[in-house]
Kinemage of the C-alpha trace (Angstrom):
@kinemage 1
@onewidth
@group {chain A} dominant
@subgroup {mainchain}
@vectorlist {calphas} color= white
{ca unk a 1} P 105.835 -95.501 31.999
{ca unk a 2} L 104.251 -93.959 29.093
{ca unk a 3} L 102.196 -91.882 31.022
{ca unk a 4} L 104.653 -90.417 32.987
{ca unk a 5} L 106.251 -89.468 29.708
{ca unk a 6} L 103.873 -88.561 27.181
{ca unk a 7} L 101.514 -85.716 28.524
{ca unk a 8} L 98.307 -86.333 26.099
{ca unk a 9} L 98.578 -89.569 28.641
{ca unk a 10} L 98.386 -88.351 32.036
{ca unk a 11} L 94.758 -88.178 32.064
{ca unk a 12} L 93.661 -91.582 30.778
{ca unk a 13} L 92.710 -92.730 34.114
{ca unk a 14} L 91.361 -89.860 35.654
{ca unk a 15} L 88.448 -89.062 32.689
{ca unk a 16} L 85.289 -89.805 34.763
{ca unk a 17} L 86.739 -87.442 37.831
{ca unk a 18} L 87.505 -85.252 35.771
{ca unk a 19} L 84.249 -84.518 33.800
{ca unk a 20} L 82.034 -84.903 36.976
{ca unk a 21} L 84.042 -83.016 39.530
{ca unk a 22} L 86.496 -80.290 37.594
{ca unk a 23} L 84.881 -76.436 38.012
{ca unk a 24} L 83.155 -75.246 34.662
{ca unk a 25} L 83.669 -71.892 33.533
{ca unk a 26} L 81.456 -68.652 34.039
{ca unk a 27} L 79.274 -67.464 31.364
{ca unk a 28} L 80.982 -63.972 31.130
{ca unk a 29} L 83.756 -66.237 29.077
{ca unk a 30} L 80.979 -66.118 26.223
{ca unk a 31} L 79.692 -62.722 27.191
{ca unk a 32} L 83.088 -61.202 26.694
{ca unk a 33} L 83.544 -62.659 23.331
{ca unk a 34} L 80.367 -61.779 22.236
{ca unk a 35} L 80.723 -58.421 23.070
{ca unk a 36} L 84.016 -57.550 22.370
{ca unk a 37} L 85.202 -60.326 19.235
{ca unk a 38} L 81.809 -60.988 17.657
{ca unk a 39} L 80.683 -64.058 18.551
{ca unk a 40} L 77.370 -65.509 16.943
{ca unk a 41} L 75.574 -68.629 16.708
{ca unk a 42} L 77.279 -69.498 13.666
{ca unk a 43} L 80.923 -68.553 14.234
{ca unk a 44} L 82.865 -72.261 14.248
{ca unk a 45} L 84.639 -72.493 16.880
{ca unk a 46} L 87.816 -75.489 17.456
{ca unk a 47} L 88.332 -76.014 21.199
{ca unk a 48} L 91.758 -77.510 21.730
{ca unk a 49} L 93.053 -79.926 24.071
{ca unk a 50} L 88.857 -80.154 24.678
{ca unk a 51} L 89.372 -82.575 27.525
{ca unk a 52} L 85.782 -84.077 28.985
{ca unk a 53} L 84.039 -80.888 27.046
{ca unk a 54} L 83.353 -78.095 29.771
{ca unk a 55} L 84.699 -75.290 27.175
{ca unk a 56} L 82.806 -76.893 24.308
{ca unk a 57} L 79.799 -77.112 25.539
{ca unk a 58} L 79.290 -72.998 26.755
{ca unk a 59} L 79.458 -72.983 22.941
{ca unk a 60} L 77.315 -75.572 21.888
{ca unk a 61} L 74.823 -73.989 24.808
{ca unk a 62} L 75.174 -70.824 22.651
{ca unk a 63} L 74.320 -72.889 19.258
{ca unk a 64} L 78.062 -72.549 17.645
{ca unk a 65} L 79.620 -75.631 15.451
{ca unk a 66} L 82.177 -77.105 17.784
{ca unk a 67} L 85.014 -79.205 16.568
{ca unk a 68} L 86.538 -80.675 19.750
{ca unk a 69} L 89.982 -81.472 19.216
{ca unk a 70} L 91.589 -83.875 21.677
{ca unk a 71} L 94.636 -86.240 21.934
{ca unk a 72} L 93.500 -88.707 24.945
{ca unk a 73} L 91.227 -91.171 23.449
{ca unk a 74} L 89.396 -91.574 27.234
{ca unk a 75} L 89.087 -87.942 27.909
{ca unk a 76} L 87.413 -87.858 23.998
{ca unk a 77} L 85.304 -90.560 24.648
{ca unk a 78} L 83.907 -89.511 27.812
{ca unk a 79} L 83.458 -85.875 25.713
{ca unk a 80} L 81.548 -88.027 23.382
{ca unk a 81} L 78.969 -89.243 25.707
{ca unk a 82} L 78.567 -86.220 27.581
{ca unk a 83} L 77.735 -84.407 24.607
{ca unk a 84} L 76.023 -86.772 22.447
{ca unk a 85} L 72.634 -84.822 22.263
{ca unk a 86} L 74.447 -81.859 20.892
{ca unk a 87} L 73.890 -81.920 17.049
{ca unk a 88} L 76.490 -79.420 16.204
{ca unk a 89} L 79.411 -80.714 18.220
{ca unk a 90} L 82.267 -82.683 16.145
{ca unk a 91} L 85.029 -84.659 18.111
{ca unk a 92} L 88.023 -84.702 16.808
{ca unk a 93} L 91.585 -86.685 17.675
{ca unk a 94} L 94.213 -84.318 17.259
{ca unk a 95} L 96.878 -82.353 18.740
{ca unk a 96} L 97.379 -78.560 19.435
{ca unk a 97} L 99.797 -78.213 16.865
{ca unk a 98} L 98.305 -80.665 14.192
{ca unk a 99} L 95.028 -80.119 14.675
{ca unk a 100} L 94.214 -81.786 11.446
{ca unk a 101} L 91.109 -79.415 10.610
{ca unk a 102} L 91.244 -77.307 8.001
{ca unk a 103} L 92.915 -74.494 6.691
{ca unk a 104} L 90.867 -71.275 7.708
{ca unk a 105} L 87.940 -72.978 8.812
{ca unk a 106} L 88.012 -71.177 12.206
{ca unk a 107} L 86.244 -68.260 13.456
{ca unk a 108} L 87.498 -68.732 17.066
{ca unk a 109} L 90.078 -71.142 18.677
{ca unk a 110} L 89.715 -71.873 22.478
{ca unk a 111} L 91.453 -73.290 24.974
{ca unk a 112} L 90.377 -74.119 28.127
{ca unk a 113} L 92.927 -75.612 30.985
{ca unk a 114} L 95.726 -77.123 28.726
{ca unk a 115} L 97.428 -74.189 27.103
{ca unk a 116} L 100.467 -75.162 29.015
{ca unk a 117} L 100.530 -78.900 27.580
{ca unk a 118} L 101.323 -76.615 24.153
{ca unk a 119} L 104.310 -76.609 22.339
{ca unk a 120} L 103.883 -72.796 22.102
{ca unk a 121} L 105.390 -72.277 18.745
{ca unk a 122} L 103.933 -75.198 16.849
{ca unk a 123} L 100.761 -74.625 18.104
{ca unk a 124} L 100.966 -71.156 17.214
{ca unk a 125} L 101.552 -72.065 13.768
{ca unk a 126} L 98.850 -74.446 13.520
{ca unk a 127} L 96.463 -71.547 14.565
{ca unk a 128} L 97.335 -69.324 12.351
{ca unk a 129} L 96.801 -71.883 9.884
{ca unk a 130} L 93.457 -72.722 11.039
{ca unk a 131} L 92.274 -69.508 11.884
{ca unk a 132} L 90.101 -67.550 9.067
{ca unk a 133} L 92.275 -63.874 8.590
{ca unk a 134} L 89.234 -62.184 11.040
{ca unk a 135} L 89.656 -65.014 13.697
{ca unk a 136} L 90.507 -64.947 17.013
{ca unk a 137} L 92.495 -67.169 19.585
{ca unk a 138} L 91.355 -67.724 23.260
{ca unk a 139} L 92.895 -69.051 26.485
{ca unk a 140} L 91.093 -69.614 29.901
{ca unk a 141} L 92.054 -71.375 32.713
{ca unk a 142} L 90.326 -71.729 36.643
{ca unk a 143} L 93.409 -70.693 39.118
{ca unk a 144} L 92.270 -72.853 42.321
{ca unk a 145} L 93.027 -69.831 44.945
{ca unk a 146} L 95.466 -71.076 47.737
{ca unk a 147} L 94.904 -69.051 50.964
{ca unk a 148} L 91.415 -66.874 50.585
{ca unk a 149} L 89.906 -69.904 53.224
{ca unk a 150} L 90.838 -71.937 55.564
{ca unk a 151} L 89.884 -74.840 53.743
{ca unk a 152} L 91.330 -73.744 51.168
{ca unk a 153} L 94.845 -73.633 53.148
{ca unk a 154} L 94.469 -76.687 54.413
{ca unk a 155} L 93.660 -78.193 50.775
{ca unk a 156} L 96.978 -77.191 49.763
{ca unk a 157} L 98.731 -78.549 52.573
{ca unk a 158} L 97.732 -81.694 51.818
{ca unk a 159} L 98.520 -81.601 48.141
{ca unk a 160} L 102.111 -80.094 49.022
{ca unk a 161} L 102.652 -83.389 51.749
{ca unk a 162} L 101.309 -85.941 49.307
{ca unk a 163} L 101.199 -85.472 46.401
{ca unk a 164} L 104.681 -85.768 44.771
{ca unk a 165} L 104.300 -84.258 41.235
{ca unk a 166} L 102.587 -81.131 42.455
{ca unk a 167} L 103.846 -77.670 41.674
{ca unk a 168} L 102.622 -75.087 43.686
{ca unk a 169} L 102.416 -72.231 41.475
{ca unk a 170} L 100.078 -69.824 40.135
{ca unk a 171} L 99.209 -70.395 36.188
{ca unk a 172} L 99.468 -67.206 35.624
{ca unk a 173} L 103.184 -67.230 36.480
{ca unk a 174} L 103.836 -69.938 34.431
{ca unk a 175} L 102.393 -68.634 31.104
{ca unk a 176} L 102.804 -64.735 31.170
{ca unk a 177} L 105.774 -65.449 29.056
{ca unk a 178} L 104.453 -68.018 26.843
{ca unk a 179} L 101.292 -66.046 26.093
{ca unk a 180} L 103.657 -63.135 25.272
{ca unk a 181} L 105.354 -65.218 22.481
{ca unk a 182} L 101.939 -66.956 21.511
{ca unk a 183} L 99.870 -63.726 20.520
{ca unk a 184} L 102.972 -61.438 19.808
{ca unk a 185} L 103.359 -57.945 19.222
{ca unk a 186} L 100.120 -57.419 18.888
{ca unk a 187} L 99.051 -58.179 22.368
{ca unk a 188} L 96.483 -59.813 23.837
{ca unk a 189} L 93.478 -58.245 26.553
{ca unk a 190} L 93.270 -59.748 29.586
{ca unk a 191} L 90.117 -60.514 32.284
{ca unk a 192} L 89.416 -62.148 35.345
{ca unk a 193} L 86.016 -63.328 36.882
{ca unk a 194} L 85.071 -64.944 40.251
{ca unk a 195} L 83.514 -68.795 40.151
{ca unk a 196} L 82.753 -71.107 43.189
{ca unk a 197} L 82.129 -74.576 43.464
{ca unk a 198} L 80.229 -76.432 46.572
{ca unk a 199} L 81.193 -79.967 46.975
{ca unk a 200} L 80.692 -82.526 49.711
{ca unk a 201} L 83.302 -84.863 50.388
{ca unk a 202} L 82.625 -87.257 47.730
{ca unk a 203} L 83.108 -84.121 45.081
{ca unk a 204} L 85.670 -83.195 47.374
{ca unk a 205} L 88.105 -86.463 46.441
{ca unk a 206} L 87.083 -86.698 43.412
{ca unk a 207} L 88.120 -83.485 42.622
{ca unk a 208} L 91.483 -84.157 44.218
{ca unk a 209} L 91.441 -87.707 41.866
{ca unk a 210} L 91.227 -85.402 38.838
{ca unk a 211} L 94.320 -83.634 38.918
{ca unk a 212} L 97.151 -85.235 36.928
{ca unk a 213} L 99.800 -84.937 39.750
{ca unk a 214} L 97.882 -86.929 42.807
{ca unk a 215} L 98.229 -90.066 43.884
{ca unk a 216} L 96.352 -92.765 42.631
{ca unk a 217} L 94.656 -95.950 44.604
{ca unk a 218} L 97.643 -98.643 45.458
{ca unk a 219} L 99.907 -95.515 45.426
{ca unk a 220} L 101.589 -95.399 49.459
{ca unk a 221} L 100.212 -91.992 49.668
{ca unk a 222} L 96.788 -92.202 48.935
{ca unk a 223} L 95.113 -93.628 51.516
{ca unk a 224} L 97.314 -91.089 54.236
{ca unk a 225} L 96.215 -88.054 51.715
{ca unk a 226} L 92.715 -89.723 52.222
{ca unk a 227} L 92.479 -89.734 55.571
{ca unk a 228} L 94.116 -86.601 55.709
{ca unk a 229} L 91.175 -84.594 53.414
{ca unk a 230} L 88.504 -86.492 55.467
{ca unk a 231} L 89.885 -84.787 58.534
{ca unk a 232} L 90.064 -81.561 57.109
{ca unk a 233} L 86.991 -81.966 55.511
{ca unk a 234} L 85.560 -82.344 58.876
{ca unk a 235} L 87.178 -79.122 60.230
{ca unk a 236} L 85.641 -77.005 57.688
{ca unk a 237} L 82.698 -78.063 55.920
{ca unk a 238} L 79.330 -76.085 56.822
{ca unk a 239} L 75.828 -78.088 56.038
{ca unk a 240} L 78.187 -81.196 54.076
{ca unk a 241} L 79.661 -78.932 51.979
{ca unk a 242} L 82.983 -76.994 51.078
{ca unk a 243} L 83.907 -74.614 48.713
{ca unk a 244} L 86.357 -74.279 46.107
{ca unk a 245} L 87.265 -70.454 44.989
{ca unk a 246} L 88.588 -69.802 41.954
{ca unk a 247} L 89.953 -66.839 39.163
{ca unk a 248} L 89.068 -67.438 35.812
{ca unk a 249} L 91.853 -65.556 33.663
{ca unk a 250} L 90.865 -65.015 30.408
{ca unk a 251} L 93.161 -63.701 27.329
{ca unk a 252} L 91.838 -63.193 23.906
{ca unk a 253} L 93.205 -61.571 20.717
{ca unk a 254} L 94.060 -62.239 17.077
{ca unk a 255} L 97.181 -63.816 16.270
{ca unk a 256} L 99.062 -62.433 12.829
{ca unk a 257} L 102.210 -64.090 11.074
C-alpha cells in the first residue's frame, strides 16, 4: 500500500526496466547549456530526483562533479552500479525539497523526468538555497508522441485499455503552470529537440514495465496487455524492430527570491 501512496515508492520494482529500456536524452541538452548558461567541466552540477542516472551521466560524459540526489533506495542503487567507473559522480539520498547538499554549492540544478513528483514550492526553495547567486535551474523531460505512427497509436491504445493508472496527457500540459510558479517573473527559455529509440520486442515490454502506472506480473491485466503488444508488435515492426518518437522539452533559467 505504501507504494501506491508514497511517490519516491512507485519505482522500487521497476529499477532494472527502467535503466535498460527508458530513452536517454540528446546531447543538444548539454550543447544548449553550454552555449547559452556557461557550462564547463567544472561547474557542479545536483541532478534531482536522478532516477537510474541517464541525466547524470551526459554530465559526468562532459567531466562535471555530479551529486545525484535520489529518494528510492533501488533506483539509487542501480544509479550506483551503472555509474561506478565515474570518479566524479556522488550519490546522494535526498528529496527535491531537502536535498541535504549544501548551501550554494550549485552551479546548475537538473532535472530530468520527475519535475512533476515536486512539491513545486518547497523545492523551489530548496534551490534557491542550493543554488550559487550565478546558478541556474533546469528541467527536461522525453514526451512519448501519441499519434506521429501507427505503432505509436496502437501503443497508446493499449496503455489506455490496460493499464489503469495511466493518464493520457501531454507533460507539457501538466506543468506549464507549475513551471510558471517555479522560475517566476523572471521567466524561463524554452526548447525542443527530436530523439528516437529502436527497440525489439523485448525493449519493447520492458519499456512498457518501466512506467509507474502499468500493470505488473500477477496483475489480471498483464498478461492480456501482453498479448496485446505482441500482436501489435507484429503489425508494425520492420527488420525486429519498432520505434519510439519522442520531444525533448527543455526549460532553463535562473531562479531569484
Amino acid at each position: 500500500m505504501a507504494a501506491m501512496t508514497d511517490p519516491t515508492l512507485r519505482f522500487s520494482s521497476r529499477a532494472e526496466n527502467y535503466a535498460r529500456y527508458r530513452p536517454r536524452y540528446p546531447q543538444d541538452v548539454v550543447e544548449t547549456l553550454r552555449e547559452e548558461c556557461g557550462l564547463h567541466v567544472s561547474s557542479v552540477v545536483c541532478d534531482i530526483g536522478s532516477g537510474t542516472g541517464a541525466l547524470a551521466e551526459m554530465f559526468l560524459r562532459n567531466g562535471n562533479p555530479v551529486f545525484a540526489v535520489e529518494p528510492n533506495r533501488e533506483m539509487r542503487e542501480m544509479a550506483e552500479r551503472i555509474l561506478s567507473g565515474y570518479g566524479r559522480f556522488h550519490s546522494i539520498a535526498g528529496r527535491a525539497e531537502a536535498t541535504t547538499l549544501e548551501e550554494h554549492s550549485a552551479d546548475f540544478v537538473v532535472v530530468g523526468q520527475a519535475f512533476h513528483w515536486f512539491d513545486v514550492d518547497k523545492t523551489r526553495r530548496e534551490f534557491l538555497r542550493i543554488l550559487k547567486p550565478s546558478g541556474w535551474a533546469m528541467v527536461v523531460w522525453n514526451e512519448r508522441e501519441f499519434q506521429t505512427t501507427p505503432f505509436l497509436r496502437a501503443y497508446d491504445q493499449v496503455l489506455q485499455r490496460y493499464a489503469l493508472d495511466y493518464a493520457r496527457e501531454k507533460h507539457k500540459s501538466v506543468y506549464d503552470t507549475a513551471l510558471t510558479d517555479f522560475y517566476g517573473a523572471d521567466g524561463f527559455t524554452e526548447k525542443a529537440f527530436h530523439y528516437r529509440q529502436e527497440m525489439d520486442f523485448a525493449g519493447v515490454v520492458g519499456r512498457m514495465r518501466s512506467s509507474s502506472y502499468n500493470p505488473e506480473p500477477g496483475h489480471p491485466n498483464y498478461e492480456p496487455m501482453i498479448t496485446e503488444l505482441q500482436r501489435i508488435f507484429q503489425t508494425h515492426e520492420a527488420n525486429g524492430r519498432v520505434a519510439f518518437e519522442y520531444t525533448t522539452r527543455m526549460y532553463y533559467g535562473r531562479l531569484f527570491p
